[in-house]
Structures are given as C-alpha cells and as structure tokens.
C-alpha positions as CSV (number, residue, x, y, z in Angstrom):
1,X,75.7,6.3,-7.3
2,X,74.3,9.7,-8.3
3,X,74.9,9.6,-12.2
4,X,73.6,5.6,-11.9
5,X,70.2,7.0,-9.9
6,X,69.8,9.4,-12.7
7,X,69.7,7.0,-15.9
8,X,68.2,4.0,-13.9
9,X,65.5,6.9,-12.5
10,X,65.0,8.3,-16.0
11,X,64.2,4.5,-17.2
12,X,62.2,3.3,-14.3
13,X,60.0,6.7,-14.7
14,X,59.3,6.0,-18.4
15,X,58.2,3.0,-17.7
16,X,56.0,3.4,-15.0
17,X,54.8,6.4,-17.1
18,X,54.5,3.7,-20.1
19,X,52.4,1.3,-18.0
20,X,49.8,3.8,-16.5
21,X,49.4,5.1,-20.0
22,X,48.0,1.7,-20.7
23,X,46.0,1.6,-17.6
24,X,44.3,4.9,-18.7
25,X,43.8,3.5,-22.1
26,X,42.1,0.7,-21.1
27,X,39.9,2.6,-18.7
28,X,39.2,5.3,-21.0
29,X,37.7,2.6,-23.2
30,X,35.6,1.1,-20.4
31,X,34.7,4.5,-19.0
32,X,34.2,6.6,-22.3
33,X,36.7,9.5,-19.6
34,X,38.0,11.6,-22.6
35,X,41.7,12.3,-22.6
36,X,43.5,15.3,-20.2
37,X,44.7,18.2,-21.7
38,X,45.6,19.8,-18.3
39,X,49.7,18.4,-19.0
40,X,49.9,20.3,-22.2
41,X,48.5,23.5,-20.3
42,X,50.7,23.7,-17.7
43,X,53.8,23.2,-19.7
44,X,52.1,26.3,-22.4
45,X,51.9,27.9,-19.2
46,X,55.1,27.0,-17.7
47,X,57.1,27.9,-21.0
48,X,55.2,30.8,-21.6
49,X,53.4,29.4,-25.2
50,X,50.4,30.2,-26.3
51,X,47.5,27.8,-25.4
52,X,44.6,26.8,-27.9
53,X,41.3,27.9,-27.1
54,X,38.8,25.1,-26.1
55,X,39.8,22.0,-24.8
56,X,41.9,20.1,-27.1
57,X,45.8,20.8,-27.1
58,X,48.7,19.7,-28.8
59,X,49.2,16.0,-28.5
60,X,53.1,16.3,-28.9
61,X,53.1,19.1,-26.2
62,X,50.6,16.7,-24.1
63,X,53.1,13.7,-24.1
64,X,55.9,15.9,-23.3
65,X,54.5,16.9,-20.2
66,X,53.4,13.5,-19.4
67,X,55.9,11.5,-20.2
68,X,58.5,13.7,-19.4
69,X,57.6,14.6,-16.1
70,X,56.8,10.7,-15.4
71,X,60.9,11.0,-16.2
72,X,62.1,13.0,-14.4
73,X,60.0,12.0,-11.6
74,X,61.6,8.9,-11.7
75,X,65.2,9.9,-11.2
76,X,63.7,10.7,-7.3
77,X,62.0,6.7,-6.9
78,X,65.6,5.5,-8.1
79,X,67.8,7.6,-5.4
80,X,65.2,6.2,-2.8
81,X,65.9,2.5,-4.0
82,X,69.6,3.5,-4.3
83,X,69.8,4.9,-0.9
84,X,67.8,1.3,0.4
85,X,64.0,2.6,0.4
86,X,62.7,0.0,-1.3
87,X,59.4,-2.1,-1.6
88,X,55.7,-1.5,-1.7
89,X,56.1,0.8,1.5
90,X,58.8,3.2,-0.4
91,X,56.5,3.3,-3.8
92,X,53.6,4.4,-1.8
93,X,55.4,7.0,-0.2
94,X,56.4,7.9,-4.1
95,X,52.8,7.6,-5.1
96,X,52.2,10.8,-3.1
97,X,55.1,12.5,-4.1
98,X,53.5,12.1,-7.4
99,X,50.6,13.4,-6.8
100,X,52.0,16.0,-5.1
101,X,53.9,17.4,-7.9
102,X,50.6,17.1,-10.1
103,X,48.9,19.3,-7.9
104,X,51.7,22.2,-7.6
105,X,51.8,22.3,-11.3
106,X,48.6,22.4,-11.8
107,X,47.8,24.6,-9.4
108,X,50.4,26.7,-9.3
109,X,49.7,27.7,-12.8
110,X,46.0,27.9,-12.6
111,X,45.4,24.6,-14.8
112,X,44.4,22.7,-12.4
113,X,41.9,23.1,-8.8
114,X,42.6,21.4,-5.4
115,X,41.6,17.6,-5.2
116,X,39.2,18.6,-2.7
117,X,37.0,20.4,-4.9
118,X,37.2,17.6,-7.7
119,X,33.8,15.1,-8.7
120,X,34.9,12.0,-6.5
121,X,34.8,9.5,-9.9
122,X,37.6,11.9,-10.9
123,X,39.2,11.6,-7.6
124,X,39.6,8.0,-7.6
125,X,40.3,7.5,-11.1
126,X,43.5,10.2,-10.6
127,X,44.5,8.3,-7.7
128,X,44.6,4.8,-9.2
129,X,46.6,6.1,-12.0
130,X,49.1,7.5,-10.2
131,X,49.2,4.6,-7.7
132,X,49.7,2.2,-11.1
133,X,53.0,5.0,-12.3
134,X,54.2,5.0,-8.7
135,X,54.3,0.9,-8.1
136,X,55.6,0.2,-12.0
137,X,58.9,2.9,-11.3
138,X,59.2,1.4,-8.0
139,X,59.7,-1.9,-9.2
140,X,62.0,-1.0,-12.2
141,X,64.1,1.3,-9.9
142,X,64.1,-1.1,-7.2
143,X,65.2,-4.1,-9.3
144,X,67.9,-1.7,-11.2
145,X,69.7,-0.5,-8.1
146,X,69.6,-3.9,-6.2
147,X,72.0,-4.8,-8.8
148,X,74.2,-2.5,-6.7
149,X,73.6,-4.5,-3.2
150,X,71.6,-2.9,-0.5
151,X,71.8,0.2,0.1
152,X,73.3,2.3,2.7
153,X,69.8,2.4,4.8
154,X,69.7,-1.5,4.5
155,X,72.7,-2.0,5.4
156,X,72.3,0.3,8.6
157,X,69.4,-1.5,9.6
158,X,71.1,-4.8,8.8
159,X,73.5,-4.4,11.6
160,X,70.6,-4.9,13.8
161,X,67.0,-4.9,12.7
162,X,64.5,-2.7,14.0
163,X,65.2,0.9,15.1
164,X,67.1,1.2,18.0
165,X,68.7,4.3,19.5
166,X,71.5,2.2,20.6
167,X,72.6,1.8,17.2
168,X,75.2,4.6,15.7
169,X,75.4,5.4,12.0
170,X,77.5,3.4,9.4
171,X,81.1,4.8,9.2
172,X,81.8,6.9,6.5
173,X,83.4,5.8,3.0
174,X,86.3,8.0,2.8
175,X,86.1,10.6,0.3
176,X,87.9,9.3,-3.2
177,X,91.0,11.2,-4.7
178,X,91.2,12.5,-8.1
C-alpha cells in the first residue's frame, strides 16, 4: 500500500497544486494581488542560499517550493484515502494540515508571521487557496486509491456502522514471507 500511497500522493498533490495555481491566477487577475515570493524564501532559507534583496525571487526556486511541497504534501492526503479517510470531511481535515505546514515553514524560518497578525483580505484569500489544493488532492487521491477497495477504516466501520465500543478491530493480515 505504502509505495502505491507514495506515487498516487505525489500525483494527486501536483494536481491539486496545479488547480490552485489556476485559482490564484484567475484571482490575481481580478484582484491585481501580486505574486508570493515567501516559497522561494523559505526554501533559500531552508537550503542555506543566498536570497535576493527586495521582493522578487527566483521564479524556478519559487515553483519548486510551491509545487514541490504541494507534492510531497500530497503523498499524506493519499495514505488518508488509502487507509479509508475519504471525502469532503477527510480533505478538510487536509486543508488544515496544509495550512499548517505553510505556517511552520514560514515561520519557523522567519519568512513568514502568524495568521493572526495578517490584513484579513490576505487571510481569506490564503485560506481559499489552500481549501481549493486541499479538495483537488482529495479527490485525485481518493478516486486513485478506491481503485484499491475500501480501506481498512471502511472496512472496520462496515462491519457495523457508527462507532460502537462493542465492536473489536479487524483481524490482522498476516505478515507476508520473503
């Protein structure tokens, strides 16, 4: 299941990081927002590179944060849907597992300040794109590992629906031998 989650996680990330690319384009356009540098400063700052003065980064270094942590971040949203956490419910969960990570980076190297302290336009806007990420790689990781059948929480909770203290654990699969 593990090496499946990864390359079904790794696909469903890029495109969820694909799609709220395209959100932000389209309301970078209606807004006039200019674009974020703050990915391409915390990977100089994560690496150890140099940043460039002002505002304005690298682009390559900018998508390479962006896309690759919308990656990577993915590989997580596919072992939820692998292990049965699936739905709007799981990809909302995911949404702030997103945002979370955002705000460690980003704080963590001095990029970026707490959400608290942010304009509330900003806010919002932040939120809604990482709402759009979280809901595009639900649905590609969900619809990639249903292919497998339910998963081992849906099958647990299909032996009687609900949560019920009355109801054990699934047995264990043995363990396979080389």
């Amino acid at each position: 299941m593990m090496k499946r989650a990864l390359w079904e996680g790794l696909v469903a990330g890029t495109a969820g990081v694909l799609v709220m690319t395209l959100g932000e384009k389209v309301e970078q356009r209606l807004t006039g927002r200019p674009d974020s540098h703050v990915p391409a400063r915390v990977l100089q700052r994560l690496t150890g590179a140099r940043e460039r003065p002002g505002g304005r980064q690298p682009v390559p270094v900018n998508l390479a944060m962006h896309i690759g942590q919308g990656a990577l971040l993915g590989v997580l949203r596919s072992v939820m849907a692998h292990a049965g956490l699936r739905g709007p419910w799981s990809s909302a969960k995911f949404a702030v597992v997103r945002l979370t990570n955002d705000q460690v980076l980003e704080n963590a190297t001095g990029v970026g300040a707490p959400p608290p302290t942010w304009p509330r336009g900003e806010l919002v806007v932040d939120l809604l794109h990482k709402s759009v990420y979280a809901f595009a790689t639900g649905v590609v990781a969900d619809a990639l590992a249903a292919r497998s059948g339910p998963g081992p929480g849906q099958r647990h909770a299909a032996l009687r629906p609900g949560r019920h203290s009355g109801v054990g654990p699934l047995p264990r699969k043995h363990a396979r031998t080389r």
